[in-house]
C-alpha positions in Angstrom: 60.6 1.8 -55.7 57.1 1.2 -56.9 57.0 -2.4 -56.2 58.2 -1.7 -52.3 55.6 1.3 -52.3 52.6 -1.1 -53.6 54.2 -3.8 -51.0 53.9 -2.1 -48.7 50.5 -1.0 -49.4 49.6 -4.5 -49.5 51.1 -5.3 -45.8 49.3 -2.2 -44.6 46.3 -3.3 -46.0 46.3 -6.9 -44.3 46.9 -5.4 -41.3 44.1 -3.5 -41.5 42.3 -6.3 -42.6 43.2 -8.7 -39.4 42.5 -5.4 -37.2 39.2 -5.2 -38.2 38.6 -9.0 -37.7 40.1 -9.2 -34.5 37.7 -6.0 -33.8 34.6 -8.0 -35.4 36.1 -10.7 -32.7 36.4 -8.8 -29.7 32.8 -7.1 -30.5 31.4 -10.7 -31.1 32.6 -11.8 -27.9 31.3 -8.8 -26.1 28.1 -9.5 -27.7 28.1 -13.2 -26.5 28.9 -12.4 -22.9 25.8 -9.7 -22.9 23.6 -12.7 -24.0 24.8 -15.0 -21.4 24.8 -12.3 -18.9 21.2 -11.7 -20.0 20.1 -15.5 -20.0 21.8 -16.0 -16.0 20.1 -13.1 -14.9 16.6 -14.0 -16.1 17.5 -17.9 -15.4 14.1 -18.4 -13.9 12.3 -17.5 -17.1 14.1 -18.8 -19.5 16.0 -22.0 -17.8 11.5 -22.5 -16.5 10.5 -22.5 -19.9 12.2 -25.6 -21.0 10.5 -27.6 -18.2 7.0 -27.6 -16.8 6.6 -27.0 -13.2 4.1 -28.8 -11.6 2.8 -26.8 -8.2 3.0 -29.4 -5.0 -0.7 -29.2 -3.9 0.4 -31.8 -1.0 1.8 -27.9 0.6 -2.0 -25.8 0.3 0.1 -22.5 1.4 3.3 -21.8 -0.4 4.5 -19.0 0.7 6.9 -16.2 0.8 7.3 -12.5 2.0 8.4 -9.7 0.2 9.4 -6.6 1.2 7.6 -3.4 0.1 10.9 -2.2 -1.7 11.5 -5.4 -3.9 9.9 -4.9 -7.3 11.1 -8.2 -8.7 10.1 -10.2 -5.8 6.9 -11.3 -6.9 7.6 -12.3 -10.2 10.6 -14.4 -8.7 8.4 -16.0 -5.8 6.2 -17.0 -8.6 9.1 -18.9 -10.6 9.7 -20.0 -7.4 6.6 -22.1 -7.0 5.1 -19.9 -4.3 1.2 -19.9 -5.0 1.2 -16.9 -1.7 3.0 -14.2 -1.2 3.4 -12.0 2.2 3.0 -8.2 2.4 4.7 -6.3 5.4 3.2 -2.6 6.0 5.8 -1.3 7.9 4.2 1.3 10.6 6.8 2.9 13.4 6.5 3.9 16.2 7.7 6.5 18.1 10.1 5.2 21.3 8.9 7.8 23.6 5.5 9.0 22.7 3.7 6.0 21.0 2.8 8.5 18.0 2.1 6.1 15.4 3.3 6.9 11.5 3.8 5.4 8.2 7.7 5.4 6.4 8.2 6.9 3.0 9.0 3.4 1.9 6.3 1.8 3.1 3.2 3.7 2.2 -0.6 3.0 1.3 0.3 3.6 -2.4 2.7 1.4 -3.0 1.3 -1.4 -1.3 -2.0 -0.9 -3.1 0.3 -1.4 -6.4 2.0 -4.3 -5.0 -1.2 -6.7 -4.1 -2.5 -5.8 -7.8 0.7 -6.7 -8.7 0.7 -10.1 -7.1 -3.0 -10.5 -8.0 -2.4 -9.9 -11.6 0.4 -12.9 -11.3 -2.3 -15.0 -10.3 -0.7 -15.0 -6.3 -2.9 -14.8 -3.2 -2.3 -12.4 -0.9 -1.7 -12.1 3.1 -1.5 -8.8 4.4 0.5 -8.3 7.8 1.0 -4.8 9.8 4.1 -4.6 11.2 5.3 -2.2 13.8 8.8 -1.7 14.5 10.1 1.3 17.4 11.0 4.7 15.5 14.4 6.5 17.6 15.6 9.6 16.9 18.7 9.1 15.3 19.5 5.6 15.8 20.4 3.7 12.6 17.9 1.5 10.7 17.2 -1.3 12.2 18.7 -0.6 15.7 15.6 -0.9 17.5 14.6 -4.5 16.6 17.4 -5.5 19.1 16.5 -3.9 22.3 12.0 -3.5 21.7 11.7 -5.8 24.8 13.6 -3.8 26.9 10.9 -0.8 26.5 7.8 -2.3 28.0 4.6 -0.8 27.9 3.1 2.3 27.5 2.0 4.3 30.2 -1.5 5.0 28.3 -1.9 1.6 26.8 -5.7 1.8 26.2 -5.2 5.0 24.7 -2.2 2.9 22.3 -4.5 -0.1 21.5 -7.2 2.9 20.6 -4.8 4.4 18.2 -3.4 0.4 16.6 -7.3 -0.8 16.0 -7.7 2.8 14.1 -4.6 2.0 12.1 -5.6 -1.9 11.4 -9.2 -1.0 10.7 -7.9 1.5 8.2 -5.8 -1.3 6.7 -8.7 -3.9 6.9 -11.0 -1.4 4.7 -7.9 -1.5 1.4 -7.2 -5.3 2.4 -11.2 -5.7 1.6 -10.9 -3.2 -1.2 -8.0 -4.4 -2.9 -9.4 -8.5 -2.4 -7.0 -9.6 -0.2 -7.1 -13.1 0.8 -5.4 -13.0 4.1 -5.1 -10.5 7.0 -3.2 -10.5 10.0 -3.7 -7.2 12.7 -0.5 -7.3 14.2 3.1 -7.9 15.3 3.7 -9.0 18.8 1.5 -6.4 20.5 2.8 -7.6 23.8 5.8 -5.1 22.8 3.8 -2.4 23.4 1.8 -3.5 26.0 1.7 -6.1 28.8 0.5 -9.4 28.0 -2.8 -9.5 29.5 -4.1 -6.1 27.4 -2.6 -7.9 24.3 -4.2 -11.2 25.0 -7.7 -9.4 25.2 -6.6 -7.2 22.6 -6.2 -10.4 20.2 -9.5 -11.2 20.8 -11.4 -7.7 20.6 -10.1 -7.1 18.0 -11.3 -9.9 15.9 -15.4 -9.1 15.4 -14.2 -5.4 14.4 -12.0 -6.3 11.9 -14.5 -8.9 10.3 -16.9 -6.3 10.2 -15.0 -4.3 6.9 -13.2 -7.6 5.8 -14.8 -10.6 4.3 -11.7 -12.4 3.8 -9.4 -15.0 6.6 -8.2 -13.7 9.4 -4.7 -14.9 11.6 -4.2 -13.5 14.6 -1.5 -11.3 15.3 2.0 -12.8 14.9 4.9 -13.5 17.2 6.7 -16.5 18.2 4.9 -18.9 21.0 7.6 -18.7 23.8 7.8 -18.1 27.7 11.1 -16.5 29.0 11.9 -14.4 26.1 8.5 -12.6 26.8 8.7 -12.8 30.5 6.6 -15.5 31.1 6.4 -17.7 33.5 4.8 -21.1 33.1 6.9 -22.4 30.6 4.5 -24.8 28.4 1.2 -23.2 29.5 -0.5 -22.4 26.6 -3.3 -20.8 28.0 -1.3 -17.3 27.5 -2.6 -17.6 23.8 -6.3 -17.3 22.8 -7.2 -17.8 19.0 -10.4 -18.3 19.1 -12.5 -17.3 16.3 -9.2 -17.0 13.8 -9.0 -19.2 10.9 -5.6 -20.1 11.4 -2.9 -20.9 13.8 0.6 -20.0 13.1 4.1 -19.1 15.0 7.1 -17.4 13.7 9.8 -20.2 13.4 13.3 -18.9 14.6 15.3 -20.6 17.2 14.7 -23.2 20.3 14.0 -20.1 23.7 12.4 -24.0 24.8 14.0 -25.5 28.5 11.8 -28.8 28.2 11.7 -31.8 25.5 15.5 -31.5 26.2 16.3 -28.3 25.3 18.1 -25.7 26.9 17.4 -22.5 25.1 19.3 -21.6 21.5 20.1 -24.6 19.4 23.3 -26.0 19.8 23.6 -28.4 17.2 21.2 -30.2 14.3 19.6 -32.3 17.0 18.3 -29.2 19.3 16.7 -27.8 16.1 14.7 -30.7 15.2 13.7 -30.9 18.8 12.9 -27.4 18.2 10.3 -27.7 15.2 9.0 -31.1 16.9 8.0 -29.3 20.0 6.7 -26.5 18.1 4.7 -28.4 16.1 2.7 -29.9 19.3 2.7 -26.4 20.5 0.8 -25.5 17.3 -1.5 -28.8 17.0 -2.7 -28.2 20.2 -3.9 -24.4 19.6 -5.2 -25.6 17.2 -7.6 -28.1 18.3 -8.6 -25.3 21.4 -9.3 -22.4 19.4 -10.8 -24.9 16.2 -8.8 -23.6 13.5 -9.0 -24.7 10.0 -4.8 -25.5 10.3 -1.6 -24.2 10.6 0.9 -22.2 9.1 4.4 -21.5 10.1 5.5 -18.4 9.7 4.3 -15.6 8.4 8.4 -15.7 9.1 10.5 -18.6 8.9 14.0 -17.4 9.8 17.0 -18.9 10.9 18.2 -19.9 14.2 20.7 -17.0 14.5 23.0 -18.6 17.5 23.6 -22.0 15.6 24.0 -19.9 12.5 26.8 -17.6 14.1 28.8 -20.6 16.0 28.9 -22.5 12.6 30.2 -19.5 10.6 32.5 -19.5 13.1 33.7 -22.7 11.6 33.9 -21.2 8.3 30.8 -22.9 7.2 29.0 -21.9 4.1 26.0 -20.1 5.4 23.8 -20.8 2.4 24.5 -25.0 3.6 23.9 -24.5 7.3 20.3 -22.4 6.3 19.5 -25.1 4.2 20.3 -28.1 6.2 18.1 -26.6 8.8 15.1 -26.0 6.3 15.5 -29.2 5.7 14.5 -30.6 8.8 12.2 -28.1 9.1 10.4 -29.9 5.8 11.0 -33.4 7.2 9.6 -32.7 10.6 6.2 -30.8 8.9 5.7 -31.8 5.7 2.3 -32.6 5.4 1.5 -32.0 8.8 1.1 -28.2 8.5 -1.4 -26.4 5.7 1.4 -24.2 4.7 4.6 -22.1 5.0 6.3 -18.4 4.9 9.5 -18.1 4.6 11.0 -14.9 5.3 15.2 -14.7 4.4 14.9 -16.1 0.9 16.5 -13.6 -1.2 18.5 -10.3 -0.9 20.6 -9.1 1.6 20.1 -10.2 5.4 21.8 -8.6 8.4 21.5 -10.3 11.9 21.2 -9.3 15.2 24.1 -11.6 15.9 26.5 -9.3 12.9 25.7 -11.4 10.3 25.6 -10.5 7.1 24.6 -12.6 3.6 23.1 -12.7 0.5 20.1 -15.0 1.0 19.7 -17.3 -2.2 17.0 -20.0 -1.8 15.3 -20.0 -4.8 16.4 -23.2 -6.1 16.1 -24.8 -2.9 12.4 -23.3 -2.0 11.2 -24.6 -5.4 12.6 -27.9 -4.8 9.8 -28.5 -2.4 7.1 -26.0 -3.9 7.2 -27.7 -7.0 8.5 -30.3 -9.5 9.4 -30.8 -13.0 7.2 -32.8 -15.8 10.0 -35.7 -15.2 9.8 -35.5 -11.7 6.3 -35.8 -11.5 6.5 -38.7 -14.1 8.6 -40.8 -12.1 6.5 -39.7 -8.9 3.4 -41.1 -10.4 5.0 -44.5 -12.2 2.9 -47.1 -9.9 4.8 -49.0 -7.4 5.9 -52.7 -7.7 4.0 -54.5 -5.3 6.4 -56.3 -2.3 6.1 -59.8 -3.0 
């Protein structure tokens, strides 16, 4: 009876045994998949620490925007090869009065922290103002689709009064915080008609360099004709930047009806007719107003039309977006002094009820910068044709 009792201590006992090592197991496996877990989420750092990155000085501006609510975005636009990165203040403003007023998430405080932030990083810095339309009630975000059908202001010198107060304001921290780019405005021409926003752009320059030391771009918009309600499509004479240092457009989709185009792309071809036409657009501002280049952005988006019909398809929205940055980069590269792209991480939601998780990291960096072993083989001299 003994010898069953201490048997069956003895199976107890093994049981217990292979319990706890199936437990020491289980716990070690746990264990591992924390680590991995870790090591993908904080790929950058660790899978950039194996390889040198080499910046691509051939792109002077490498840029990217982040949004005042991202905390990581900085130190991923770094790891991304970005040398610049693009602050948004958000202001609103009010639909039916024009009272002018800052969000909770967009406040003086916390973009003071973020340009120390990106300075500490060793990024340079353009500061934008942004306005969007503030109504009563209407979901985030609703107003960006219908801001054109407002048009202006009854009292639109008393609204340009009230936006220079506002940017000079912003121009004093951009000076005290050592920013190295400002830009006064969003598509003023929103607010008001086009000929007070085209004096505007220009007015507004002499008071602006008077607290800021650093460059100045004008105010940002697209360069278009019918979506603004203009008439003489191709007349560039509707633009005056005179006196800025740069030239830039925001880069969406074709509104164009020459070159053969007929408004929103329609397929690859249209968009690289697109950038091409753009790009003379851009050249030749630049040569009228003398500016030291060009820059694309400060928002490189998507072409939301082309996007939509392709999803359509049940096409992989990160492959469209980057088959079109693509020809974006062949059509430019070298040819502009820099970039800013705007839908390159988090989640996006388009006018056109879109929704995605925006993932270009890997493909940003690709043209940002290269390994050690890329730039190895990049500077092995060439046989000679013989």
């Amino acid at each position: 009876m003994r010898k069953v009792h201490e048997n069956s201590f003895s199976i107890a006992k093994k049981f217990r045994l292979i319990l706890k090592k199936k437990f020491l197991i289980i716990f070690l496996i746990i264990i591992l998949a924390i680590i991995v877990g870790i090591f993908l989420k904080f790929r950058l750092e660790i899978g950039l620490a194996f390889q040198k990155l080499n910046a691509n000085e051939n792109i002077k501006i490498r840029g990217l925007d982040i949004h005042m609510h991202d905390k990581k975005g900085i130190r991923i636009a770094k790891n991304t090869g970005a040398n610049w990165i693009g602050l948004m203040y958000f202001v609103e403003v009010d639909w039916n009065t024009g009272r002018m007023f800052e969000p909770k998430w967009s406040n003086k405080k916390r973009l003071r922290k973020m340009i120390r932030e990106a300075k500490n990083q060793g990024l340079k810095v353009l500061l934008q103002i942004y306005p969007e339309y503030y109504i009563k009630g209407a979901p985030p975000g609703y107003s960006h689709a219908i801001e054109l059908e407002h048009g202006s202001f009854e009292d639109q010198e008393g609204f340009l009064r009230n936006a220079t107060k506002l940017i000079l304001e912003l121009a004093k921290l951009a000076e005290e915080e050592g920013v190295d780019m400002f830009s006064p405005w969003c598509e003023m021409n929103i607010f008001v008609d086009w000929d007070h926003a085209k004096n505007w752009t220009q007015e507004i320059l002499p008071k602006i360099r008077k607290f800021y030391s650093g460059l100045v771009a004008p105010p940002k918009g697209e360069i278009t004709w019918r979506k603004y309600g203009l008439e003489n499509e191709g007349d560039l004479d509707y633009w005056n930047f005179s006196g800025y240092d740069y030239v830039w457009a925001d880069v969406f989709d074709s509104d164009y009806h020459l070159n053969g185009l007929q408004g929103s792309c329609k397929n690859e071809d249209d968009y690289r007719k697109y950038i091409r036409t753009l790009l003379g657009f851009l050249q030749e501002l630049k040569e009228k107003s003398h500016a030291k280049g060009i820059i694309l952005g400060s928002e490189i988006g998507v072409p939301e039309q082309f996007l939509a019909e392709n999803t359509k398809k049940e096409k992989d929205v990160k492959k469209i977006v980057e088959l079109i940055w693509n020809i974006l980069f062949e059509e430019t590269y070298q040819k502009v002094d820099g970039y800013f792209f705007y839908p390159w991480r988090g989640k996006q939601h388009l006018a056109t009820n879109i929704s995605f998780d925006a993932d270009f990291e890997d493909f940003i960096r690709n043209y940002y910068c290269y390994t050690e072993e890329k730039k190895e083989v990049q500077e092995q001299p060439k046989e000679k044709v013989k």
